[in-house]
PAMI-507780 format. One record per atom (N, C-alpha, C, CB): x, y, z; atom name; residue in one letter. Coordinates in Angstrom, 3 decimals. Glycine has a CB too. Layout:
N
         c1         c2         c3   at   aa
          X          Y          Z   CA    a
...
REM end
This chain:
70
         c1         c2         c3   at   aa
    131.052    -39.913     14.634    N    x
    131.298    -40.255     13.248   CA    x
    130.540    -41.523     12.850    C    x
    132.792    -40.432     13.010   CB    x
    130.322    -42.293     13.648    N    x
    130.123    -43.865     13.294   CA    x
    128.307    -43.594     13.700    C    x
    131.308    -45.325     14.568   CB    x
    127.593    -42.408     14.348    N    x
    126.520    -42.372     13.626   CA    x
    125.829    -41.349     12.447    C    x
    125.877    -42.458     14.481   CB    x
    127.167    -40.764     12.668    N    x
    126.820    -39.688     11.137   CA    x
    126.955    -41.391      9.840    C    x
    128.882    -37.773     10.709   CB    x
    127.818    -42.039      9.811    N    x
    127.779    -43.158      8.712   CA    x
    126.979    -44.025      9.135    C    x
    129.021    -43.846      8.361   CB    x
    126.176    -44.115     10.585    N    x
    124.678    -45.116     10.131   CA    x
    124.083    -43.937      9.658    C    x
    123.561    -46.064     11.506   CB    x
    123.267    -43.464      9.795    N    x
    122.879    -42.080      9.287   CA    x
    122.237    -41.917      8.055    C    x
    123.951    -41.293      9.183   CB    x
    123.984    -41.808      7.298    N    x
    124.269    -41.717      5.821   CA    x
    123.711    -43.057      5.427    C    x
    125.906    -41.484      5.389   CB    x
    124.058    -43.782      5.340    N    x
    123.229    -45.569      5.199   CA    x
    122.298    -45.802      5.291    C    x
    123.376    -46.579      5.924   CB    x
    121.830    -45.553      6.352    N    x
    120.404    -45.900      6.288   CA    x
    119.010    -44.872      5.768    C    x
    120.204    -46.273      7.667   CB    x
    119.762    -43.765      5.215    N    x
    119.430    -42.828      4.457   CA    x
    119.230    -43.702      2.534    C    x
    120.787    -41.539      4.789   CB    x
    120.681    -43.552      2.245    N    x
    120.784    -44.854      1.134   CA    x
    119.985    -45.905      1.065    C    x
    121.904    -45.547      1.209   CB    x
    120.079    -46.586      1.861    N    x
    119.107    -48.051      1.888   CA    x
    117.404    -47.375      1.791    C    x
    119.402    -49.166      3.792   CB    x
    116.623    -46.827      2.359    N    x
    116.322    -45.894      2.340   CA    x
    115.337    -45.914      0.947    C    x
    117.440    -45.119      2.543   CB    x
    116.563    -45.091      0.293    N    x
    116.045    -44.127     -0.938   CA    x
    116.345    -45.422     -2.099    C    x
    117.170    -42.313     -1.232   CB    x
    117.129    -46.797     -1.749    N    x
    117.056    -47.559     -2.674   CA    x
    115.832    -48.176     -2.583    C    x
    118.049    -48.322     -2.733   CB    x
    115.611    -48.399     -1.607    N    x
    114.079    -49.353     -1.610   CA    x
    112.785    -48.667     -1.709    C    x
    113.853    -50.179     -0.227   CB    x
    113.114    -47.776     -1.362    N    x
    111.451    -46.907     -1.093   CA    x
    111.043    -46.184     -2.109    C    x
    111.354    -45.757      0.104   CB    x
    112.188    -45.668     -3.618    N    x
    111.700    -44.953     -4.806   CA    x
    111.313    -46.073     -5.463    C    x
    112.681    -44.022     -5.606   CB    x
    111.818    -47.263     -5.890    N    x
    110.895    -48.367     -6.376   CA    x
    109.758    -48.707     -6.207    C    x
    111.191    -49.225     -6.194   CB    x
    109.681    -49.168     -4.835    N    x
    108.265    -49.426     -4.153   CA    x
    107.463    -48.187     -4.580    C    x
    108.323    -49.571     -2.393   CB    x
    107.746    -47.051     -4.129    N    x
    106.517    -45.873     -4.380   CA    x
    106.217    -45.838     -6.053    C    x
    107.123    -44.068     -3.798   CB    x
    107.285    -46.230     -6.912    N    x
    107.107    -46.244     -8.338   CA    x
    105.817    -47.751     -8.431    C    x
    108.954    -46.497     -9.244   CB    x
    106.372    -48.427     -8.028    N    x
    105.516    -49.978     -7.848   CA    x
    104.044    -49.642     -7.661    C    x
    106.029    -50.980     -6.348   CB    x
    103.741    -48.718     -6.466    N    x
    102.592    -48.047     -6.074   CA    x
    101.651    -47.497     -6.895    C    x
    102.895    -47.198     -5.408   CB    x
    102.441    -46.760     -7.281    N    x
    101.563    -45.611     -8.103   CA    x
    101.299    -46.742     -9.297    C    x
    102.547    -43.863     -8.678   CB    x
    102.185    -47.285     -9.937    N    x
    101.625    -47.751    -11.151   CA    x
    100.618    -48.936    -11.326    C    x
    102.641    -48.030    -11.858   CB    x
    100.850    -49.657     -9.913    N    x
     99.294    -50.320     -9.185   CA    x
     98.252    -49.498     -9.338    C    x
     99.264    -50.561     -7.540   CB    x
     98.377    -48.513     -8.686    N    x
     96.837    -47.764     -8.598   CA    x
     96.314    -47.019     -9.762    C    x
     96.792    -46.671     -7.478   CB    x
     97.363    -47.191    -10.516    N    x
     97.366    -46.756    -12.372   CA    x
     96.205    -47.640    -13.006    C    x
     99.113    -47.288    -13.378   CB    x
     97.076    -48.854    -12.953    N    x
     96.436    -50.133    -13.521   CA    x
     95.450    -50.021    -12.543    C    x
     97.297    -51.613    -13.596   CB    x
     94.688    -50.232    -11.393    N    x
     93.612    -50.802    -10.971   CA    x
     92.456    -49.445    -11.681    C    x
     93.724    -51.129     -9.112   CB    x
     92.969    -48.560    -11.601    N    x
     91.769    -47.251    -11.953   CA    x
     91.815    -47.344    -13.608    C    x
     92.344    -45.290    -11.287   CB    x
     92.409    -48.322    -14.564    N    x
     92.154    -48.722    -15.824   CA    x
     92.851    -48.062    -16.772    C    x
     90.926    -48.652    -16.091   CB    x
     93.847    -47.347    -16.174    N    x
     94.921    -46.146    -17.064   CA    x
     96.294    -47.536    -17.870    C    x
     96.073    -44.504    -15.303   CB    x
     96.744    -47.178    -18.549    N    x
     97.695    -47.977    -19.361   CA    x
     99.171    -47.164    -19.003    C    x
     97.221    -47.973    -21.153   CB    x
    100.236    -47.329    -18.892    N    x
    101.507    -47.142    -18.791   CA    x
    102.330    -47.742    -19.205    C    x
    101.794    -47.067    -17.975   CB    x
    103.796    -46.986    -19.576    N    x
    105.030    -47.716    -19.771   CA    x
    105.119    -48.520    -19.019    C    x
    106.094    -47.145    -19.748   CB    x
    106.731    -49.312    -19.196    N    x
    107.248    -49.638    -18.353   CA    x
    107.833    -49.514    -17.129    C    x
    107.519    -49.807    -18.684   CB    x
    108.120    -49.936    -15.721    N    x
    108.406    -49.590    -14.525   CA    x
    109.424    -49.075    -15.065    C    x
    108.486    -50.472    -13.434   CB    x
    110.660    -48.196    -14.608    N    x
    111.698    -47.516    -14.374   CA    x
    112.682    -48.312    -13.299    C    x
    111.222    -46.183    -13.950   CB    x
    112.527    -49.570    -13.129    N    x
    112.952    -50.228    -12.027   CA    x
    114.263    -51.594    -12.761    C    x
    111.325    -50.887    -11.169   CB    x
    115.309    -50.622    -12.369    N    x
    116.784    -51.435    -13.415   CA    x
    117.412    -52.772    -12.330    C    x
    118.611    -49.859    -13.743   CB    x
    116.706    -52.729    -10.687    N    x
    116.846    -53.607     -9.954   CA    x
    117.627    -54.829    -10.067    C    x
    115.924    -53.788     -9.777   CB    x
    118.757    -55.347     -9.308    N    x
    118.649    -57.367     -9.711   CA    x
    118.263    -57.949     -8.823    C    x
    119.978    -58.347    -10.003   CB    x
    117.475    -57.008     -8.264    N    x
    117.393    -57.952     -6.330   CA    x
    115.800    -57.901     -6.698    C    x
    118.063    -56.704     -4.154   CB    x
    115.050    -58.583     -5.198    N    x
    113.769    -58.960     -5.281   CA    x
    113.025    -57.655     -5.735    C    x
    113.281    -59.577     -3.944   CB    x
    113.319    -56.618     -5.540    N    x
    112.251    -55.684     -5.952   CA    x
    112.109    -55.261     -7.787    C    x
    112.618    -54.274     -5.009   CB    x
    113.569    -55.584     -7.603    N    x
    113.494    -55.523     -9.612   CA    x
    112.955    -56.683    -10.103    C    x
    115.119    -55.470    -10.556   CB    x
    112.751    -57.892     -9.291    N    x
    111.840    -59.194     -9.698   CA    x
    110.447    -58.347     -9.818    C    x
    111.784    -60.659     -8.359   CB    x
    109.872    -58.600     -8.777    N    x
    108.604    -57.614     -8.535   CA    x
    108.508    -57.030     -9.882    C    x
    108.792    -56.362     -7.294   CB    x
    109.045    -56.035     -9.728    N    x
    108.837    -55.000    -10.890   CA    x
    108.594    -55.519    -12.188    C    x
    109.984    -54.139    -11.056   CB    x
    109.361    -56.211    -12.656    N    x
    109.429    -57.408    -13.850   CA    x
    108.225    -57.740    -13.671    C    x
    110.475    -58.740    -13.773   CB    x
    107.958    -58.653    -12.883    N    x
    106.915    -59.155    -12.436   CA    x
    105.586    -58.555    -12.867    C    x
    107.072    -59.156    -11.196   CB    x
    105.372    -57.871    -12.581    N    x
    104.488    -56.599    -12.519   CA    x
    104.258    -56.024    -13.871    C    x
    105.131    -55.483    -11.627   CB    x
    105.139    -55.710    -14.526    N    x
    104.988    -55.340    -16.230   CA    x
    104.491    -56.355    -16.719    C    x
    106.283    -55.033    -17.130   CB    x
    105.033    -57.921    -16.836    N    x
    104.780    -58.761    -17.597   CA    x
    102.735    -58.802    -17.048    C    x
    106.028    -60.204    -17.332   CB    x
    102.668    -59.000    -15.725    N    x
    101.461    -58.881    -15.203   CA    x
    100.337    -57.752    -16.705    C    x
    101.831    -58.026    -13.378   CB    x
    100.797    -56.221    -16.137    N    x
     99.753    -55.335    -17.100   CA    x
    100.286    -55.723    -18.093    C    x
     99.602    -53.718    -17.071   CB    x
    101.218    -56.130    -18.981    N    x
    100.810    -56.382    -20.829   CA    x
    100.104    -57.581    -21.117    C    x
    102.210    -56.569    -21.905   CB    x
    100.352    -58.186    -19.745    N    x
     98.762    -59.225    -20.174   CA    x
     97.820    -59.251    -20.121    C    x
     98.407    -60.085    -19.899   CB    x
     97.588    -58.197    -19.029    N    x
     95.929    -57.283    -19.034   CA    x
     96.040    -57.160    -20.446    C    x
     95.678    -55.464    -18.094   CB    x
     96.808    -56.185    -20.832    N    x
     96.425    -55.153    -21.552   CA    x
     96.051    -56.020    -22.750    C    x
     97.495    -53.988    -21.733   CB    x
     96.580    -57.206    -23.066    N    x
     96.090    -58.045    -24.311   CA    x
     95.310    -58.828    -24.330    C    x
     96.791    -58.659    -24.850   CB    x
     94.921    -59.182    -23.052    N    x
     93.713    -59.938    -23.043   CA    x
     92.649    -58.584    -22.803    C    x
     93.716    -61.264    -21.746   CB    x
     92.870    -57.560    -22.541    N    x
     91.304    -56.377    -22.277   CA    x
     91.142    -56.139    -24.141    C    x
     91.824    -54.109    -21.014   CB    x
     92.494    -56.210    -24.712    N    x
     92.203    -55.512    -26.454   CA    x
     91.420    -57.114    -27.002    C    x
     94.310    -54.951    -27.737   CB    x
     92.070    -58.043    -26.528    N    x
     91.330    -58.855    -27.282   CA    x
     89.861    -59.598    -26.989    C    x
     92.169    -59.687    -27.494   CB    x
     89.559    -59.164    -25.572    N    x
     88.024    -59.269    -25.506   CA    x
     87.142    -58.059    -25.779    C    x
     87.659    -59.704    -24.186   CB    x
     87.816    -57.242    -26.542    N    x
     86.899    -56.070    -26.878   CA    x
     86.631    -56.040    -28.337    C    x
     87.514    -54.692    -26.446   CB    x
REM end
């Protein structure tokens, strides 16, 4: 029982950290290949929802400094 519930847990932990990050990913390699996107999907309060934050505020400042040197 007590490793069917590590198991289950570390399954969870898991799928909390690793759908962010892979969201984080992709929308890196968004922005570096010059594509524009919403916002992350990342409702986080821990370091990875920093990141994420992080990271948006990052591309809308691309994105206003690329409109306004054009």
């Amino acid at each position: 029982l007590a490793g069917l519930l590590a198991l289950g847990g570390g399954w969870h932990v898991a799928r909390r950290v690793g759908r962010p990050l892979d969201l984080l990913r992709g929308a890196t390699e968004r922005l570096g290949a010059g594509e524009s996107f919403g916002r992350l999907p990342v409702e986080a309060s821990d370091e990875i929802g920093d990141v994420a934050r992080a990271f948006d505020r990052m591309a809308a400042t691309l994105g206003s400094t690329t409109v306004s040197q054009a």
